[in-house]
Each structure stands twice: as structure tokens, then as C-alpha cells.
N, C-alpha and C positions, 0 to 999 in steps of 0.2 A: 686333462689339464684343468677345467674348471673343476672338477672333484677334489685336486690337490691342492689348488689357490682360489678356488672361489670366487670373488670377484674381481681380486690383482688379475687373474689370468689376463691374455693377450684377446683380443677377440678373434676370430676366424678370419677374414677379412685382413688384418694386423699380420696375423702368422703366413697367408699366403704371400704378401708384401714382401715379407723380411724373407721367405725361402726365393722367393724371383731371385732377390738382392744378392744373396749369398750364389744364388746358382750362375748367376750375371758374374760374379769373378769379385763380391764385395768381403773384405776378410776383418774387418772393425766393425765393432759394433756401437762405436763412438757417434756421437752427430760432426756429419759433415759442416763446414761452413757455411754459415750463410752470406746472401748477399745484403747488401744496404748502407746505410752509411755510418761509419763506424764514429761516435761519442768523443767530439774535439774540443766540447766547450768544458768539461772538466777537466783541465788538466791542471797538473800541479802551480806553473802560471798566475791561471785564473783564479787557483784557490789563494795564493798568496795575495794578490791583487786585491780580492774580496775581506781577506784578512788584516790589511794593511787600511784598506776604508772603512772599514768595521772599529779598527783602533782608533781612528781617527777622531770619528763621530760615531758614539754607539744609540743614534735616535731616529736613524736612517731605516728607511723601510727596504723591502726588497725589492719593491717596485723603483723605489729612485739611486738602488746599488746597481739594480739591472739596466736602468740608462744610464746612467753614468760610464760603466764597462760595456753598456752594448751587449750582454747577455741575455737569455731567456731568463724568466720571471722564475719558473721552474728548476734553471741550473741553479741561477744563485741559490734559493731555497733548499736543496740539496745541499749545497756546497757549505750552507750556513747547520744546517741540522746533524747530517753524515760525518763531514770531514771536519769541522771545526767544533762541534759538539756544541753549538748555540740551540737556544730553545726561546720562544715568546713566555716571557711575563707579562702580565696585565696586574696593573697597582690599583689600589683602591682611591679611589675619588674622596679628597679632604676637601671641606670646604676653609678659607685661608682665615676667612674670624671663628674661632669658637665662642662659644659659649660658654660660661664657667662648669655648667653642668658638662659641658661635652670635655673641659679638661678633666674634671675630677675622674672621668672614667678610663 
């Protein structure tokens, strides 16, 4: 096995694993489910929610999107980057009087 994959192969350890599994009565070689708590704050809902405050006010941080809905800091940010394709801009700092020299350029 490592002669023909090198280092994909399985380790020793890994193969005796998988032969118990299969001789135990296991016929997939799929990953079974896990346990845990399965991801409620994204759901379509929230994304609309997010999106509908977001049109509202586009000056809003994610910090005060995510009090406002009571969200993680993190969902929203997800929700603003992944699902609605927003991205941070940062603008450049004008000063409000110019200078004649600073218009001419």
C-alpha cells in the first residue's frame, strides 16, 4: 500500500480501524452523523432580516446588525460576506477645505 500511494496511503492503525468496522456488520464507507448542535442562526429568515437592515442603513457595523437581531457577531458576518456578497470598503480620508494646490491635482 505505501509503495503504490505513498503517503495518501491509510496508516496501519487507520486500516485496522476500518477492517473491525467492516467485520462488526459496517457496509458504508460514508461518515456517519455526528452529534452536536446543528447551525439555526443561518437560516434564510435571518439572512433576509440582515438584508433588509442592511438596505436600510448601509453605515451599520456588524457589531450593532448583531444587537439589533440578537445574532452572533460571526453569523452576521458570514451572512453579510457568503450569502449576500457584501465586502468592507475603507475610503480615503479628505480633508473638507482644500487647498488650491490640493485641487489642481
Amino acid at each position: 500500500m505505501k509503495r503504490a500511494f505513498g503517503e495518501h496511503a491509510l496508516s496501519t492503525t487507520q486500516v485496522f480501524r476500518w477492517h473491525k468496522a467492516f467485520l462488526d456488520g459496517r457496509e458504508s464507507v460514508e461518515d456517519e452523523p455526528r452529534s452536536g448542535r446543528p447551525c439555526t442562526s443561518k437560516t434564510d429568515e435571518n439572512v433576509t432580516k440582515v438584508r433588509d437592515l442592511v438596505r436600510s442603513d448601509q453605515r451599520l457595523t456588524v457589531r450593532m446588525i448583531s444587537s439589533v437581531l440578537n445574532l452572533n457577531r460571526q453569523t452576521v458576518h458570514e451572512i453579510l460576506t457568503f450569502e449576500l456578497g457584501k465586502q468592507k470598503i475603507c475610503a480615503k480620508l479628505v480633508p473638507k477645505i482644500l487647498t488650491s494646490e490640493q485641487k489642481e491635482n
